[in-house]
Every structure is written in C-alpha cells, then in structure tokens.
C-alpha positions in Angstrom: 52.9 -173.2 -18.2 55.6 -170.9 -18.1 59.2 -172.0 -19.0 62.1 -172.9 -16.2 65.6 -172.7 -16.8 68.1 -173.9 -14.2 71.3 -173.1 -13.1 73.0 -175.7 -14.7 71.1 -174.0 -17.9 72.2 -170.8 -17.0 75.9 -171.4 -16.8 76.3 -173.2 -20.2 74.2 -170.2 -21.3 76.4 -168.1 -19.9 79.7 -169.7 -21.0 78.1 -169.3 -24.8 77.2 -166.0 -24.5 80.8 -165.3 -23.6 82.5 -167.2 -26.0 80.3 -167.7 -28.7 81.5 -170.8 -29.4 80.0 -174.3 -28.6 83.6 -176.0 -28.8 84.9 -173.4 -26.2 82.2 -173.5 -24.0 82.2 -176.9 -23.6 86.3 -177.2 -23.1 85.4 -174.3 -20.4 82.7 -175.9 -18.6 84.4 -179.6 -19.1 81.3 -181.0 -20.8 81.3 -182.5 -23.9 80.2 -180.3 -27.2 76.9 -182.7 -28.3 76.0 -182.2 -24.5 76.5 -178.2 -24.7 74.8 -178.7 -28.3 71.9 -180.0 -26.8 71.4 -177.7 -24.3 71.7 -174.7 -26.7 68.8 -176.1 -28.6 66.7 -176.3 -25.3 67.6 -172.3 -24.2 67.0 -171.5 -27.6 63.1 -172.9 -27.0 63.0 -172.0 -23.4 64.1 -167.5 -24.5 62.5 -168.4 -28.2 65.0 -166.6 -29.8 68.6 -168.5 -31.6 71.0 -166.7 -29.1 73.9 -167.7 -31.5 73.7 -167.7 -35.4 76.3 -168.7 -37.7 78.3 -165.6 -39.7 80.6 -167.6 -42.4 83.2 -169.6 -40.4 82.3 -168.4 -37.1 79.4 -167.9 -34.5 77.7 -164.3 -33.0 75.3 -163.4 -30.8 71.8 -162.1 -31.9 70.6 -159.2 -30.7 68.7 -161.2 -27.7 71.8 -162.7 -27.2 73.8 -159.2 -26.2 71.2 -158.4 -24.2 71.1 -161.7 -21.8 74.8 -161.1 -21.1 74.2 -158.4 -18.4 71.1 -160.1 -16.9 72.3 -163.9 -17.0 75.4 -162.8 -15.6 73.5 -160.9 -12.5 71.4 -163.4 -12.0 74.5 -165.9 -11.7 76.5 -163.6 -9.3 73.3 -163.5 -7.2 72.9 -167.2 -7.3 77.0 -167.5 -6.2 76.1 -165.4 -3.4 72.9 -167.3 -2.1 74.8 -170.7 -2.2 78.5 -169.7 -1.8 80.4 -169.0 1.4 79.5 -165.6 3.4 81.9 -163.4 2.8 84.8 -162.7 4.9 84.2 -159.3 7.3 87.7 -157.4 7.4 87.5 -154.6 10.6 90.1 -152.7 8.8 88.5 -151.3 6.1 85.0 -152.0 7.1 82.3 -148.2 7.8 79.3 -150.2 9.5 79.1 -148.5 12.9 79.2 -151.0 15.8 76.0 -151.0 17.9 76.2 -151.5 21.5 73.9 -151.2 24.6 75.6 -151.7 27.7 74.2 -152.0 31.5 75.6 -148.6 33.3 77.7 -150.5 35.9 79.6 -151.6 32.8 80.7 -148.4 31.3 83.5 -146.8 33.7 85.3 -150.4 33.6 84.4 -152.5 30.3 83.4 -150.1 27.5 86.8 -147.8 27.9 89.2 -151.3 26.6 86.5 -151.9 24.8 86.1 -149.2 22.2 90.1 -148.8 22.3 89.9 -151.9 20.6 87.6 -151.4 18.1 89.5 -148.2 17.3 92.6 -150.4 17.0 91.2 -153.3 14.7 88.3 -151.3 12.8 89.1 -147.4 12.7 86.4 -146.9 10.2 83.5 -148.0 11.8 81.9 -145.5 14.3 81.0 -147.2 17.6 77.5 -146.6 19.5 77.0 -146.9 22.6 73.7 -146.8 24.7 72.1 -147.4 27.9 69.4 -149.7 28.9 66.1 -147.8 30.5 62.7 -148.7 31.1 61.6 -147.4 28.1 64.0 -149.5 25.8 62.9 -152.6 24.8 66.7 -154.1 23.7 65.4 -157.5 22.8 63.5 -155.7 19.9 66.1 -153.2 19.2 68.1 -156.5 18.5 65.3 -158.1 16.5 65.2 -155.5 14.0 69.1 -155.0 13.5 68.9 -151.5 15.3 71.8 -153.3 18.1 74.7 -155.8 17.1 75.0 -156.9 21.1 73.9 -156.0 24.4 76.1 -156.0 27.8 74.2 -157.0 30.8 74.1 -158.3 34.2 71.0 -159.2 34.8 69.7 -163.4 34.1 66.5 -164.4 32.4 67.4 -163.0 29.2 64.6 -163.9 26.7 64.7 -167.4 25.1 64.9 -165.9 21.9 68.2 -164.3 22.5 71.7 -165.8 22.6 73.7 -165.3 25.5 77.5 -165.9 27.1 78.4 -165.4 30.2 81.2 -163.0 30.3 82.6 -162.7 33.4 81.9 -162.7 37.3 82.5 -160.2 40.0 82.7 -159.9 43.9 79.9 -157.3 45.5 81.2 -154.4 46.9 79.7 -151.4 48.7 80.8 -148.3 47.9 80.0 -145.2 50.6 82.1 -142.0 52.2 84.5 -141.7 54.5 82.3 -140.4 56.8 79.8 -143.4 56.9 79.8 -145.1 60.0 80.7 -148.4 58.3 83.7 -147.2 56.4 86.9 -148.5 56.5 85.4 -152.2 57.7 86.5 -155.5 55.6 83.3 -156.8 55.2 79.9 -155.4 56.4 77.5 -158.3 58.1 74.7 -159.1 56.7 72.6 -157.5 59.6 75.0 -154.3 59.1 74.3 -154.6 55.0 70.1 -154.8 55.8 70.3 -152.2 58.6 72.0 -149.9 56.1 70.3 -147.2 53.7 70.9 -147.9 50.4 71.2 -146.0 46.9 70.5 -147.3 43.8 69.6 -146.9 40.2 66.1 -146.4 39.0 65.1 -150.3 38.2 64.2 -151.1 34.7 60.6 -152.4 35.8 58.7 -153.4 38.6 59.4 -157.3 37.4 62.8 -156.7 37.1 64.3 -154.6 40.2 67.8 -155.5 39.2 70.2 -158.3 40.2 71.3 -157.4 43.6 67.7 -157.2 44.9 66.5 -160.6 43.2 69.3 -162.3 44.4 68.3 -160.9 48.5 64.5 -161.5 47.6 65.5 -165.3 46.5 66.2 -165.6 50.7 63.9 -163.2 51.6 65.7 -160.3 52.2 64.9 -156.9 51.5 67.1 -154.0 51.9 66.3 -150.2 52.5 66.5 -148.2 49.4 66.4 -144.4 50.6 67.2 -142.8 46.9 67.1 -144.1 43.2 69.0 -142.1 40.6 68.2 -142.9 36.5 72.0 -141.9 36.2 74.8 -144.4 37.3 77.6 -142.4 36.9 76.0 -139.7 39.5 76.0 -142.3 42.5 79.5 -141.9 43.3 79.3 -138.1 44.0 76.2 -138.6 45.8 78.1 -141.1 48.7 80.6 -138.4 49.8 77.9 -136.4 51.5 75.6 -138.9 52.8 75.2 -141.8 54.9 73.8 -143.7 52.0 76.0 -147.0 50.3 75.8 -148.5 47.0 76.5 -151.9 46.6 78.2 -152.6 42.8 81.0 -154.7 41.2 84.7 -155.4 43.3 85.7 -153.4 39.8 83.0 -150.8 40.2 83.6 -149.8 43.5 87.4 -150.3 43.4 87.7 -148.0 40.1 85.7 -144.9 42.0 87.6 -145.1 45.4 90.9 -144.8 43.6 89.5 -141.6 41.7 87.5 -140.1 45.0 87.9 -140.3 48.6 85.8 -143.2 48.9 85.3 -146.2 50.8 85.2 -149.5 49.3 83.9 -152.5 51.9 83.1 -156.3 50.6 79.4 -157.1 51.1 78.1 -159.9 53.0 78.9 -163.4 51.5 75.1 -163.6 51.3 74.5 -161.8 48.9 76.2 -163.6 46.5 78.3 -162.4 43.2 77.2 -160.5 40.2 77.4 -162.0 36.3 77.7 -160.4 33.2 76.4 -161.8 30.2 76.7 -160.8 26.8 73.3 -161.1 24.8 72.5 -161.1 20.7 69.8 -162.5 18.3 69.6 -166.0 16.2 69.7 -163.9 13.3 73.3 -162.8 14.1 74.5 -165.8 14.7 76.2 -166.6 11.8 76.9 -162.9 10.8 80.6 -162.9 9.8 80.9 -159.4 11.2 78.9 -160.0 14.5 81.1 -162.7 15.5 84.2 -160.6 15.2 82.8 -158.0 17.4 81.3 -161.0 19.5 85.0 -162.0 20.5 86.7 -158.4 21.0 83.6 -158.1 23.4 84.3 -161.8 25.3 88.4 -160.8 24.7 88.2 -157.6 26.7 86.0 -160.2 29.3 89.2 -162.6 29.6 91.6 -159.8 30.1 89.6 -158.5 33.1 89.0 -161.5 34.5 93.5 -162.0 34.3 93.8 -158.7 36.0 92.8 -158.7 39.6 90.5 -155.7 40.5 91.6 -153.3 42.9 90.0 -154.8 45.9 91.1 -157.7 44.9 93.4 -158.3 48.1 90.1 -157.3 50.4 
C-alpha cells in the first residue's frame, strides 16, 4: 500500500525542515520534543530518507530534506487555503471585470448610478454590460461564470438560480403628444385594450414578457401593432405615431422629461412591474459577488427613496 502522511505530519515536518532542530520545533509547534521525536522517526519511514542527520553539535538537512522545503511548504499553503477563511475581496485594487446582463427597460434608469458606483468603489475592474435576447441563454451564461448577476423583470426565474426582489414600479404608458389619449391621468382599461401597442421583440413564445402575462393571467390581450428588438428606439418611434408603450413610472417619466412626450398611468388592472436581481448557488458565497450583489440592491434602495417623476400622477 502506499504511504499517507497527514497534516498534522506535515507541519511538524515542516517546522523541522525549517529549523532543523527537534527542540525548536517542538517549542514552535507547542508539543513536547519525545512527541516531535517520534514523529520524525515515522516521516523518516513514510519519505525513506533521514531528513535531518547530525553534523557535530548540531542538526542539517539531507539532500531530500532541501528539497521537501519548497513542496511541503506548497502543499501546506494549499491546504490553509482549502480549510482557512475565503479571502477578503477589496474593490479598490481588484482588475476582475464585473459581468452584468441587464433587462433593456433597466438601462436608461438603473445601470447609469450603477456603474458610477462601481467606478467609485472598484476603478480597476472593467464593467460589462449586456442585454438579454432570445438567443442568450443567461441561466447558463451564469452556470459557467461567463455573468456575475443578471437584472430582470420578469418572474419564474429558474429554480436553480438565486433571486431578490429589487424593487417595484407603477405602469406607465408612454406615447406622443399627438395621441388621442395624451395628456389623460390614467387610461381605462377599455381605453388601454382598444389602444395599439408597441413593444419589444419577446424573448420566446413561452415567455412574452411581464406586462402581457400579467393581462393573460385575467384574460386580456392587448393589440401589439409593432415589436422593435431595440428598447431604447421605442421612444423615438411614439412621437410620430399613434402607437403607446406601456413601461416603468421611471421609464416613462425619464423619456418625457428628455422628449416631448406623454406620460399617462395605466389601468390599475394591470398591475405593477418587479425587478429582481438573479445569480447562481455557486456565487453564493463568493466574497466578491456579494460586494457587487449589494451595490446592485444599494442602487435598488436609493430608487425606491427617490420618488420617480410621475410620482405625483
């Protein structure tokens, strides 16, 4: 069979390799020196060589013995490392980019205080952000440590995932000052069903986003006229047609401050939006993914304190 050494082994090994003394080893590892003595005698069977040899009035290390100092004190280090605490992640001086997919209705209002605060707390690290298409499976993406976290507002997140709920927002609809409807408090719901709609491409045929899973749950169905893969194009879109888009208070407050648009509640019925924040088991205790964990939920919390800019609609 072959020979096993244990950690216990290992350290009194290494404490005589350094000090190639059997007194001083075992004042350094508080054992007593028959104890250390003994153990000697068993490394000495287990590498079969004598590791220390007696020179006149003192001890030295064979050859063999030189050359365990490098490995036995790897092998210790890695063992510290397996068992020991996980070491501390400082933002200042850490380079690891931060990895981020995001939901496009988040990027105009979360991701802006967002990466200024990454900036702030970890200027070295680069920060990525992508969207979520079709095509992108982000539940893999976070399985194999190609995304730290993902930004959503869509429920029924795989099991597999983690999640937090982030924050919750009013529906508003967004449309130009030349739609019929503009300038209203709140549309009806018979006004909101009656209306042509735009809206971004859906992810999947399963998934068709939150605002139409939340009508379908009453059995509703509203009247999508266009779809657009890019988000950020919507907005430009409304000023010349009769079409709304229905979005976050946020959303639609942030874009009729910039352009001369119209920004109406929705119907109570159909509900509020939520935004979750998503990452994998395997994170979980990740000393750095919890740090960027809480700047995400932080920037969540300082939203939520500041009232959006329909706020008194």
């Amino acid at each position: 069979m072959a020979k096993q050494i244990d950690t216990r082994q290992l350290r009194v090994l290494q404490a005589l390799l350094e000090e190639c003394s059997v007194t001083r080893a075992a004042k350094i590892l508080d054992q007593s020196q028959p104890h250390v003595s003994l153990t000697l005698r068993k490394l000495r069977d287990i590498v079969g060589d004598p590791i220390l040899v007696r020179s006149g009035s003192k001890m030295v290390l064979t050859e063999r013995g030189l050359a365990l100092r490098t490995h036995v004190r790897a092998v210790l280090d890695g063992i510290d490392k397996i068992i020991g605490s996980p070491e501390k992640f400082d933002p200042a001086t850490s380079t690891k980019a931060f990895r981020i997919a995001s939901a496009d209705c988040m990027e105009a209002i979360f991701l802006p205080p967002l990466i200024q605060k990454l900036r702030q707390a970890a200027p070295e690290s680069r920060v990525i952000i992508r969207g979520i298409d079709a095509g992108f499976d982000y539940a893999e993406a976070l399985e194999r440590d190609e995304l730290d976290a993902v930004i959503c507002n869509w429920p029924g997140a795989p099991s597999h995932l983690k999640t937090a709920h982030l924050m919750t927002e009013d529906i508003f609809c967004l449309m130009g000052p030349q739609h019929p409807l503009a300038g209203r408090d709140r549309l009806t719901l018979d006004e909101y069903l009656a209306a042509s709609h735009i809206a971004p491409v859906a992810r999947s045929r399963a998934d068709p986003g939150p605002i139409d899973m939340q009508l379908a749950e009453h059995g509703w169905r509203r009247t999508i006229h266009t779809m657009v893969a890019e988000f950020n194009l919507i907005p430009h879109i409304l000023m010349g047609t009769d079409l709304i888009f229905t979005s976050s208070a946020r959303f639609s407050g942030y874009f009729s401050s910039l352009m001369p648009l119209c920004s109406v509640a929705a119907p109570p019925e159909v509900g509020s939006l939520r935004f979750y924040l998503l990452w994998h088991e395997r994170a979980q205790a990740d000393a750095r993914n919890i740090w960027l964990r809480s700047q995400i939920t932080g920037v969540a919390r300082s939203l939520v304190a500041t009232p959006s800019m329909n706020a008194t609609v």
